[in-house]
N, C-alpha and C positions, 0 to 999 in steps of 0.2 A: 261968576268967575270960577267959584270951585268945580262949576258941574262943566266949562272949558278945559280947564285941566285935567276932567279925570281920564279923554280920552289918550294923552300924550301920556298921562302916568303908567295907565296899563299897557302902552306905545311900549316904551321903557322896558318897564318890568318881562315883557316876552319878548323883545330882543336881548335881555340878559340871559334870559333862559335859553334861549336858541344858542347864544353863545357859548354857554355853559352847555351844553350839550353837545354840543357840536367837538369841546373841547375833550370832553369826554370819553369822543366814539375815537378821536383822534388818539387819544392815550391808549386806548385796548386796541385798536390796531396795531399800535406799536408793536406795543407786549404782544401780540401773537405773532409780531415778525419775530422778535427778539428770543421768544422763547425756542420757536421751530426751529431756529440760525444755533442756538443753544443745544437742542436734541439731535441735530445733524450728525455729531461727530462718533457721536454714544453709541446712533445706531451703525456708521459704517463700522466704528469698532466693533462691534459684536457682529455682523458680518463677516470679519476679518478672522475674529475667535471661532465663528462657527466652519466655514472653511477650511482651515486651520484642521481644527480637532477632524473634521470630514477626511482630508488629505492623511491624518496621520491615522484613521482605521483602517484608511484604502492600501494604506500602504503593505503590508502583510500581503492582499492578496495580490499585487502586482510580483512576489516574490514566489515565484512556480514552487519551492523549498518546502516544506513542513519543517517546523523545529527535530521533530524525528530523525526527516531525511539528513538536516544541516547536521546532527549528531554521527551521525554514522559515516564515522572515519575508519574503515576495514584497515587492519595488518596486512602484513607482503601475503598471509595466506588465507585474503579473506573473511575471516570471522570479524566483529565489534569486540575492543580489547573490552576485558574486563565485564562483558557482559554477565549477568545471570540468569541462569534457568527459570524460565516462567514459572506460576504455580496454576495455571492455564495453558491447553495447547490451543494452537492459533490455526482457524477455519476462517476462510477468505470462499466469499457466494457458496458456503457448504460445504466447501473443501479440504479437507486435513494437510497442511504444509507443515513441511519440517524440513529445515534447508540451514546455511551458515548463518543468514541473518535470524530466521523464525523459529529458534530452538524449541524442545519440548520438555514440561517438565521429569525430572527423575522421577518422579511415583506415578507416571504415564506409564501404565502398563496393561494393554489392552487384548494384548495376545494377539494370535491370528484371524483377521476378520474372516467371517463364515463366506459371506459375500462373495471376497476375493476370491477365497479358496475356491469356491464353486467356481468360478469363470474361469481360474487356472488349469481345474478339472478338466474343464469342457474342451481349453485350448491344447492342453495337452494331451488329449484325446484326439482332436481331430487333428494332430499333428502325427499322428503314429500311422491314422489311414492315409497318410499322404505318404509313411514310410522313414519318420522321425522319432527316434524315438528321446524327445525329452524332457528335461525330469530338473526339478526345481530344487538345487541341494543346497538353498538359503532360504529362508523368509522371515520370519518375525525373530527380532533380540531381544531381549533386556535390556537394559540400561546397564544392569552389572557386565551381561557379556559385552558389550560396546565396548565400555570402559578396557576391560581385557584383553580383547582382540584389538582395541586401536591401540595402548600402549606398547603391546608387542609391535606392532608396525615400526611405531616410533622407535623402538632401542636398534629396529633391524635396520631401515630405512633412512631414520630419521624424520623430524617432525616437518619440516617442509614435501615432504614427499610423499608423508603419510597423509598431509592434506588432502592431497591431489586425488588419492584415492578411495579415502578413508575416512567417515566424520566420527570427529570428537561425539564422547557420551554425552545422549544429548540433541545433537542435531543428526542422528543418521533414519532415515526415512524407513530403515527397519524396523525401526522400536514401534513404528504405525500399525502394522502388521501385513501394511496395504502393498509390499514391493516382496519382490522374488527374485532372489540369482535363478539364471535358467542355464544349462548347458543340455547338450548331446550325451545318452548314453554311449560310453564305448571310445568318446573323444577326451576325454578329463585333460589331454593334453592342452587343448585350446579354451579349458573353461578359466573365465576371468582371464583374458586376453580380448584384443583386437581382432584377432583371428575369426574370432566365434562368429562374428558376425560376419563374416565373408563365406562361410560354408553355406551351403545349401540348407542345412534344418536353421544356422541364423539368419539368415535371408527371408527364411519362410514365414519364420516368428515376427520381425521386424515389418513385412507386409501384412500379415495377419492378426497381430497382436489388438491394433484397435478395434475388430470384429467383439472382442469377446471383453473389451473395458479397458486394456492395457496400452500403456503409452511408454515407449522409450528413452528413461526419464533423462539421461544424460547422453544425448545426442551428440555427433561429430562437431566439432568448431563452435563449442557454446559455453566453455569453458567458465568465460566470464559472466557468462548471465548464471550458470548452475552451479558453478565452485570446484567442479567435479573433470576432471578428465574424461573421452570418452568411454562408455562402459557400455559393448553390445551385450553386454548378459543383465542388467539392470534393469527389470520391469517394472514399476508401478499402476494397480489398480485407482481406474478415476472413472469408470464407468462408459457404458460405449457410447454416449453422444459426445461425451466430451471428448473422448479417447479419439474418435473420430474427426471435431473439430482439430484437435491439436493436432492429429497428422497431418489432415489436409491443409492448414497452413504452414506445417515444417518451422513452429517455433516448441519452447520449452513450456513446463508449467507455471512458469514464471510469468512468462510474457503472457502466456493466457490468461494469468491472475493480477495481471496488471501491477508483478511487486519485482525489488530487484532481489 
């Protein structure tokens, strides 16, 4: 009898086990639905965070602006109120600017570049075999004479007027060494006027100026890119590829330098 039994015992005994196993695999299935159904939410949040923070570094560059640019609120004549004088002057692709926005500092005192002078030389030279005879009776200032000669402007003019022609100590492109008043001997009537450039020897300069490095620096109708009224006696040295780039497209040194 007991050796009948024992196959129905061990019958038994493995369908408990199956059962119990089976019950088993049933439970941890669960738990791995329940747990995923659980981590779902965690991770679209953090999706949503990550996004998020993405959108808000993006954001800057969708604004063409620099904090710079967004700062520079110019007065009625031009200048950044309150600005101050660097303790650096500012070369843009190797170039010395000095204008209303790119001030220079006061202990900038470089004298007259040999450079320039030499090109000036040259230009004024081959302006006399044409039958011109002239002659450069501006070029490099101080900072002390700026200050001096713009003040006086001011008391005579006034300072809205003196802007127009005149930069504050500081930002005047003489203190560079790199620019030249040029007039006509024998004409001093039409030097530093409109005029100058309508005669014959300024016409000549103004075609010929970029052969020798010189550019125009405050050209007719550009008032607002250069600060400056226009000034046919206003030379500045920038060497002659460049000199020549910026004529041939008829903008200022500004826009060649890609600044306002």
């Amino acid at each position: 009898m007991k050796n009948n039994r024992l196959p129905l015992i061990i019958g038994a005994l493995i369908s408990i086990a199956l059962i119990a196993a089976i019950f088993v695999v049933y439970n941890y299935k669960n738990d791995q639905v329940n747990s995923a159904t659980d981590e779902q939410p965690k991770t679209t949040e953090t999706n949503d965070s990550t996004e998020n923070d993405s959108s808000a570094t993006e954001e800057p560059d969708n604004t063409p602006e620099t904090p710079a640019e967004s700062e520079q609120q110019l007065d009625e004549n031009g200048y950044l109120p309150n600005q101050t004088l660097p303790t650096e002057p500012t070369y843009i692709n190797g170039i010395l600017l000095a204008n209303k926005i790119y001030p220079l500092p006061s202990t900038f005192a470089p004298e007259e570049n040999p450079e320039a002078r030499q090109a000036l030389n040259q230009m004024l030279a081959a302006a006399k075999q044409q039958g011109f005879d002239l002659v450069a009776f501006s070029g490099y200032r101080s900072f002390e004479y700026q200050t001096t000669l713009y003040d006086n402007y001011v008391k005579r003019d006034g300072q809205a007027a003196a802007d127009r022609y005149s930069a504050r100590p500081g930002y005047s492109e003489h203190q560079t060494g790199l620019a030249f008043d040029i007039g006509e001997r024998g004409k001093e009537d039409v030097w530093l006027t409109a005029e100058f450039g309508e005669t014959p020897a300024g016409q000549w300069l103004f075609a010929h100026a970029q052969e020798y490095g010189f550019i125009l620096r405050f050209p007719q109708n550009k008032e607002d890119i250069t600060g400056y009224m226009y000034e046919s006696w206003h030379y500045r040295y920038v060497g002659k590829d460049i000199a020549k780039e910026i004529t041939k497209q008829n903008i200022t040194l500004e826009e060649y330098l890609g600044v306002k």
